[in-house]
N, C-alpha and C positions, 0 to 999 in steps of 0.2 A: 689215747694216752696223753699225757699231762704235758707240755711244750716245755721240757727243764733244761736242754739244751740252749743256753742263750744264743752262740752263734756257731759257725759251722767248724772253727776252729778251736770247739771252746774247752776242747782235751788234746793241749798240745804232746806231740810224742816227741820225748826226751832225744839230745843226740846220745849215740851209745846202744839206743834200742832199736830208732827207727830203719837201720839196715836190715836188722834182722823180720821186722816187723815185714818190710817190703817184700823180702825173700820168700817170704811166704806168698803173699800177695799179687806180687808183681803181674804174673800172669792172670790174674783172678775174675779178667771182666770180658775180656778179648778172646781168651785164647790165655789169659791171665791164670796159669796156674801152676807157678814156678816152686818146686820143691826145696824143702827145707828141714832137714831133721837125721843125725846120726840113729838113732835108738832104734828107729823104724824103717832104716834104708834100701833094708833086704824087701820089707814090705811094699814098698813105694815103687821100687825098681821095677819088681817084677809084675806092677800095674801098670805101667808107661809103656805107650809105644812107641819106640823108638825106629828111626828110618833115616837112611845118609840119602839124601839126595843131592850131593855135590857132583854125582857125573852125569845128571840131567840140567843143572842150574851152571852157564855160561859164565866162564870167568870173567869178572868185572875188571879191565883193565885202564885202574882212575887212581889219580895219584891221590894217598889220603895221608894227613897228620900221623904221625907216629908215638901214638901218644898212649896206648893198650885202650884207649875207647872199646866200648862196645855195643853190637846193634842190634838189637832183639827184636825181632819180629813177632806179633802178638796179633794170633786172628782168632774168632770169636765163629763158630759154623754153623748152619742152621742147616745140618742134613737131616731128613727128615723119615726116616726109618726108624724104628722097633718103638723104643720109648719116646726117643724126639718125636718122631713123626704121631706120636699122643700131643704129647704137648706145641707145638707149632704148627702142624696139618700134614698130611702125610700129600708127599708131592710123589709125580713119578723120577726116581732114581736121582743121580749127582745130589750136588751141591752146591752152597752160597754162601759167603763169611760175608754176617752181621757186623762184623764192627773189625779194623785193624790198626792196629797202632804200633810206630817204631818206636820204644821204647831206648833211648840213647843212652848209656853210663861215661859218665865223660872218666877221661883215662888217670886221674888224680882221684876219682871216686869222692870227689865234691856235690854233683848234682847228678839227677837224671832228668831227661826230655823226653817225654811222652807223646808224642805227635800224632794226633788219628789221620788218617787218610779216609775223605770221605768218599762212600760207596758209588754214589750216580758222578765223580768226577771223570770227565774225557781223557782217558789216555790211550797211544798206542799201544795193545797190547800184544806182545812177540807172541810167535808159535811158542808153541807149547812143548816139550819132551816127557814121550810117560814114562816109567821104570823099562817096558819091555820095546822100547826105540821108536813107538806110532806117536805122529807128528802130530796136534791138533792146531790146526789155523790162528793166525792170531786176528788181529785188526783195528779199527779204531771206534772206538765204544765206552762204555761204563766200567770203571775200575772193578767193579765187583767179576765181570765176567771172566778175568784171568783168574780166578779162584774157580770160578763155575767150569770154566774148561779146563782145566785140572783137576777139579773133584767128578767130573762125568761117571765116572766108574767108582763113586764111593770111597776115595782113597785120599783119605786126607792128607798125606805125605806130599801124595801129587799135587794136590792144591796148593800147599801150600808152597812147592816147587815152581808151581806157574805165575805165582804170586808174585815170590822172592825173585823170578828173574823179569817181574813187572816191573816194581819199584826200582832194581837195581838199574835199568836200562830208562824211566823218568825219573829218578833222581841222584843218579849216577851217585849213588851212596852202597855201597858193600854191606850185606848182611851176614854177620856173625853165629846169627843161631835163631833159632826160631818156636813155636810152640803153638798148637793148636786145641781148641777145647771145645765140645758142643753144650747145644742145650743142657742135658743132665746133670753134667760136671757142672756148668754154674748154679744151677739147683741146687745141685745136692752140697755145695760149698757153705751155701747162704745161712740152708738148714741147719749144717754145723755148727756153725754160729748162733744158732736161734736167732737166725733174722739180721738185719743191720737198719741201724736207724737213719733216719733222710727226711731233710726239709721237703715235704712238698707243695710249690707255692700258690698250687689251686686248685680246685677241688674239680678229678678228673672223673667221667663216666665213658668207659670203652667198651661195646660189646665186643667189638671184634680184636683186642686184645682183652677180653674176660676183665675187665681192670675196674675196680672203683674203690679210690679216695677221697678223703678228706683234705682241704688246704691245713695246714700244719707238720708238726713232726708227728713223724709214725717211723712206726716196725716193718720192715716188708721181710715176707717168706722167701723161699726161694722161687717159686711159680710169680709174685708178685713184682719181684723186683727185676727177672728177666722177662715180664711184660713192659713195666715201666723203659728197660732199657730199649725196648725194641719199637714201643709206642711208636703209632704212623698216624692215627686218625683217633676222636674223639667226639663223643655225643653233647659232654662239657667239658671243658677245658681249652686252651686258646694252642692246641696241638695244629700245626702246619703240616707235620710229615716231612719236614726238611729233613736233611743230611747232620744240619751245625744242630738242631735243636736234638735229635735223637746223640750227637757227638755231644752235646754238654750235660744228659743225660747219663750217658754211660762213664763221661769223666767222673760226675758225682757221684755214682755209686763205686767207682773205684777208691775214691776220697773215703766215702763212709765205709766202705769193708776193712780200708788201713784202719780206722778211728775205735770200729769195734772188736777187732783183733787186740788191739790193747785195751782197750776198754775190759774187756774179758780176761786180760791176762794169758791169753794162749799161751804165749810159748814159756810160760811154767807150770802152765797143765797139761800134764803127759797124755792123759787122758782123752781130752780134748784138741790136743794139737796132733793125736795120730786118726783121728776122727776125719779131721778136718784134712789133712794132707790124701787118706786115703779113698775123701770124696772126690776131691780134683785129681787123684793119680788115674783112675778108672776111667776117665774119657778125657786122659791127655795125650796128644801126641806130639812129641819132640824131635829135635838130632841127636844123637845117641850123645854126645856131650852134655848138652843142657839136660838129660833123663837120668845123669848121675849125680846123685843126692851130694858126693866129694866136692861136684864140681860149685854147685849152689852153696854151700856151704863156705865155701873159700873167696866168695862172691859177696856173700850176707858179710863174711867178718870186713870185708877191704869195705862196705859201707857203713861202719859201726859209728862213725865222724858224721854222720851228715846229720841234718835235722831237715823235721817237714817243711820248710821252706825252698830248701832244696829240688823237694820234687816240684817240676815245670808241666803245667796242660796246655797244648796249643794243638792246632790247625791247621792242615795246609792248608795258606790263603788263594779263596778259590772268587770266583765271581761269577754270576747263574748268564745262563747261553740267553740269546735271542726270546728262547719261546718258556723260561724259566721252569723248561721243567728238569734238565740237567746243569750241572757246577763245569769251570773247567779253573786250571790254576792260573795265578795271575801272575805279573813280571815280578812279584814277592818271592812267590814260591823259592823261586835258584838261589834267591837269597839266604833263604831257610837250610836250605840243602849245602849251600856252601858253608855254614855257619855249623851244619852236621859235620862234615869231612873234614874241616879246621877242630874238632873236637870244641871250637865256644858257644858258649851260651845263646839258646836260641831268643834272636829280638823281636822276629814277628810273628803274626796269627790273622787266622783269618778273622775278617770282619762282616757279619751278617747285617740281616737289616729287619725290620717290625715283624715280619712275619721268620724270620729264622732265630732270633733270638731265644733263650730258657731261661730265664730270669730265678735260677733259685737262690736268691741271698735270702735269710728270714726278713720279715718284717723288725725296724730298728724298735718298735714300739710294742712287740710280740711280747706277751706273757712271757719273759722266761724264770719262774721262778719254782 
C-alpha cells in the first residue's frame, strides 16, 4: 500500500469524540475490550462473562486520593485451547497474559495513564485464592506467573484474581475493575475493522510467529497484527525479545485501533459498530460492573472533554538482573505508583537501551503523499 499517512498522528481525534472513541477501544489490545453501545446492550451483555471476584482478592488497606479515579486492569491471555490453541500452539492446560496494562482515568476525566507492566519483571507473588477456597503457593518470580497460577484450571476470572491481588500488594495501588480478552477476541476485533494501519519501521521475517512485512505503512489483519504484538524473535528485523520492545509494540497498535475507529467512522455505523463490539464481547471477560454496557456508557460521556493528547503510554521503570535475562523495578517505580494513588499525572517511564528499544516514528523524509 502507498505511505499516505505522513505521521502517526496525522488524523488527529477531535475532543468531544475521543471519549467515546476510547470507550470502545480501551480494552482492545490487553484484555482491551471495553463495551460501548445502547442499541446492542442486550446483545453484548449476554456475550460477556462476567465474575465477582472481590471475596478472593485481599482488601487493599492504603490510603488513596479521593478524587473518583479509576483503575482498570487490562490483561491480554494466551490460553491456548479450542481456537487459541490454533492460533498460538496448543500447550497443556492454564494459562499466561501476554501483555497487562493499568489503564488510570484520573478522577476530573482529563487524562488516562496506561501503564504496562512488563511480563519477566521480579516480583513477589502472593498465594493465590481460587473461587472454591484451594490455596495456590505464591513466591518470588516472573510477574507473569501470578496469572499463570490463577488461570491453572482455565479460568480466567481466577487469573485475573491472582493478578489483581499481585499488583495491588507491588504497587500498593487498588484496582477498580478489570477485564480480560484472548487471542480470538483481538482477532476477530481487527477484522472488524478491516485491518488497522501501523508504521512498520523494518522489514520483519518470523517463521515462528508466521509474520512477514515490509518496512513502511501497511494494513495488518487480525492474525497479523496479534503476531506483531507478541513478536519474540525474528529471521530479519532488529527483534531482541525484550519485554519494552514487545511493550511499545502493543502500545502502538492500541494507538492505531483508536486512529482507525474514526477513521472509519464507527460509531455512526450501526452496522459496523455492533460488528465490532460483538467481536470483543465473545472472548471477554469482566466484573459484572464493567460487563454493563450502562456503566461504560456513563464512563465514554464523563470523557467527552478530553482529546488524544490526553492519553499517556508509559512503563514500569524496570532495569534487567545480573544475567539480563529477567527486568526487576527501579527506585522510580514507587515514584509512578505514588503519582497513581495521588490521581497526578504520571512523570516517569522506563528507559531501555540498544537492544530494548522499537523505534517506530516514520521516517521524517518518508514518501507521505
Amino acid at each position: 500500500m502507498s505511505a499516505h499517512v505522513p505521521t502517526r498522528h496525522a488524523a488527529r481525534i477531535p475532543r468531544g469524540r475521543l471519549g467515546m472513541v476510547l470507550a470502545v477501544t480501551f480494552a482492545a489490545l490487553a484484555g482491551f475490550g471495553v463495551v460501548y453501545a445502547v442499541t446492542v446492550s442486550s446483545q453484548i451483555e449476554g456475550a460477556i462473562s462476567t465474575h465477582d471476584v472481590d471475596g478472593i482478592v485481599p482488601d487493599l488497606d492504603v490510603e488513596v486520593a479521593d478524587t473518583g479515579a479509576l483503575n482498570i486492569l487490562l490483561m491480554g491471555s494466551d490460553v491456548r485451547d479450542g481456537e487459541n490453541g490454533d492460533i498460538g500452539g496448543r500447550v497443556t492446560g492454564g494459562m499466561r497474559n501476554d501483555t497487562t496494562i493499568i489503564a488510570h482515568v484520573a478522577g476530573d476525566r482529563s487524562r488516562i495513564d496506561m501503564v504496562s507492566v512488563p511480563r519477566d519483571m521480579q516480583v513477589e507473588i502472593p498465594d493465590c485464592t481460587m473461587l472454591d477456597g484451594e490455596v495456590i503457593p505464591g513466591g518470588y518470580g516472573d510477574f507473569n506467573v501470578a496469572f499463570s497460577n490463577g488461570g491453572r484450571d482455565g479460568n480466567p476470572a481466577e487469573a485475573a484474581a491472582c493478578t489483581i491481588h499481585t499488583i495491588q500488594q507491588e504497587a500498593q495501588l487498588p484496582i477498580d475493575h478489570w477485564a480480560v480478552i484472548d487471542f480470538t477476541g483481538f482477532i476477530d476485533m481487527v477484522d472488524a475493522l478491516d485491518g488497522i494501519e501501523i508504521y512498520i519501521p523494518q522489514d520483519i521475517e518470523s517463521s515462528k510467529a508466521r509474520l512477514s512485512l515490509e518496512e513502511g505503512w501497511q494494513t495488518l489483519n487480525g492474525e497479523e497484527a496479534l503476531a506483531y504484538a507478541r513478536l519474540r524473535t525474528a529471521e530479519v528485523g532488529d527483534v531482541s525479545g525484550s519485554d519494552l520492545q514487545r511493550i511499545q509494540r502493543q502500545q502502538q497498535l492500541l494507538e492505531a485501533m483508536v486512529h482507525t475507529i474514526f477513521d472509519k467512522n464507527l460509531l455512526t455505523d450501526a452496522t459496523a459498530l455492533t460488528q465490532f463490539l460483538k467481536a470483543a464481547s465473545g472472548s471477554l471477560t469482566t466484573d459484572p460492573e464493567l460487563g454493563q454496557t450502562d456503566v461504560i456508557v456513563s464512563l465514554a460521556y464523563s470523557l467527552r472533554t478530553m482529546s488524544e493528547d490526553d492519553v499517556n503510554f508509559s512503563t514500569v521503570p524496570w532495569a534487567y538482573t545480573e544475567d539480563r535475562l529477567d527486568v526487576v523495578a527501579t527506585e522510580e517505580a514507587p515514584l509512578m505508583f505514588d503519582q497513581l494513588r495521588a490521581d497526578e499525572p504520571v512523570t516517569v517511564d522506563a528507559k531501555g537501551d540498544a537492544t530494548s528499544e522499537w523505534d517506530a516514528t516514520p521516517d521524517a523524509n518518508a514518501d507521505d503523499t
